[in-house]
C-alpha positions in Angstrom: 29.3 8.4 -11.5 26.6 7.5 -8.7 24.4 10.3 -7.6 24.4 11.4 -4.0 21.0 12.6 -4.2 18.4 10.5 -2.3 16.6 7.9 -3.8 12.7 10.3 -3.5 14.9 13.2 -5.6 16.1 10.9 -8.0 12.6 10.0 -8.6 11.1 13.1 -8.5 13.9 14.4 -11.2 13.4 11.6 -13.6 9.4 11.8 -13.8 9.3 15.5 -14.1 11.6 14.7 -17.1 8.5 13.6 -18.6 6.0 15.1 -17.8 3.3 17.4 -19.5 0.8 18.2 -17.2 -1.7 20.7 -19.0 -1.9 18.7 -22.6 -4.6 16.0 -24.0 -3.7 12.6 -23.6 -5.9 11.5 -26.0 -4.4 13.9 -28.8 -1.0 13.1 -28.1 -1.9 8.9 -27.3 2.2 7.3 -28.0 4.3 10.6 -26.9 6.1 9.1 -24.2 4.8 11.6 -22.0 2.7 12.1 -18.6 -0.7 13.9 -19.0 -1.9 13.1 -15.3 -0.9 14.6 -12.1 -1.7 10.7 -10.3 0.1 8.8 -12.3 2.7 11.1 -12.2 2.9 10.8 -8.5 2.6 7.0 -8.6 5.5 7.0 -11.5 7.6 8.7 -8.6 6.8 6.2 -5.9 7.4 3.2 -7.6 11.2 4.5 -8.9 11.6 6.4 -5.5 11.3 2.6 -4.2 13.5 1.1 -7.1 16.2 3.4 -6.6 16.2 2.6 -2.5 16.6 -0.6 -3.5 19.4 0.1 -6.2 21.5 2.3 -3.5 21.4 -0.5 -1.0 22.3 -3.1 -3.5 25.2 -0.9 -4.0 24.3 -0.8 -8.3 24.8 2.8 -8.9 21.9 5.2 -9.1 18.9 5.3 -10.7 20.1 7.2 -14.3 22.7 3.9 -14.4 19.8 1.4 -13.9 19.2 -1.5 -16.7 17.2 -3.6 -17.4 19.0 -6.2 -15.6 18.4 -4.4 -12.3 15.1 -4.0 -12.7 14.3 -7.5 -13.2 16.2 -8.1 -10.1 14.5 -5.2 -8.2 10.8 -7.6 -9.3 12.1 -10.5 -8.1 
């Protein structure tokens, strides 16, 4: 089911999913997680733009996105 929430709060959900502000990046180096407030913010940007782009393709929302529709999104 597509998400009626915008494309920047879609964003904003999904990178504070992963984020651990507060903890070493260099101790925990292949977590999967983000240790920095920038990238963090720059993480939320780029997929705040991706999912703009997914909405007006009509594709679903960003939690249904593949890999498929992000090599569309590049191109």
């Amino acid at each position: 089911m597509p998400s009626f929430r915008s494309a920047k709060e879609q964003a904003s959900a999904a990178v504070s999913a992963k984020i651990a502000l507060g903890t070493s990046r260099h101790a925990n180096k292949d977590d999967g997680q983000i240790h920095s407030v920038r990238t963090a913010q720059a993480y939320s940007q780029v997929l705040s733009c991706f999912t703009t782009f997914i909405k007006e393709s009509r594709l679903g929302d960003l939690k249904s996105a593949t890999q498929d529709m992000a090599q569309a999104y590049l191109t």
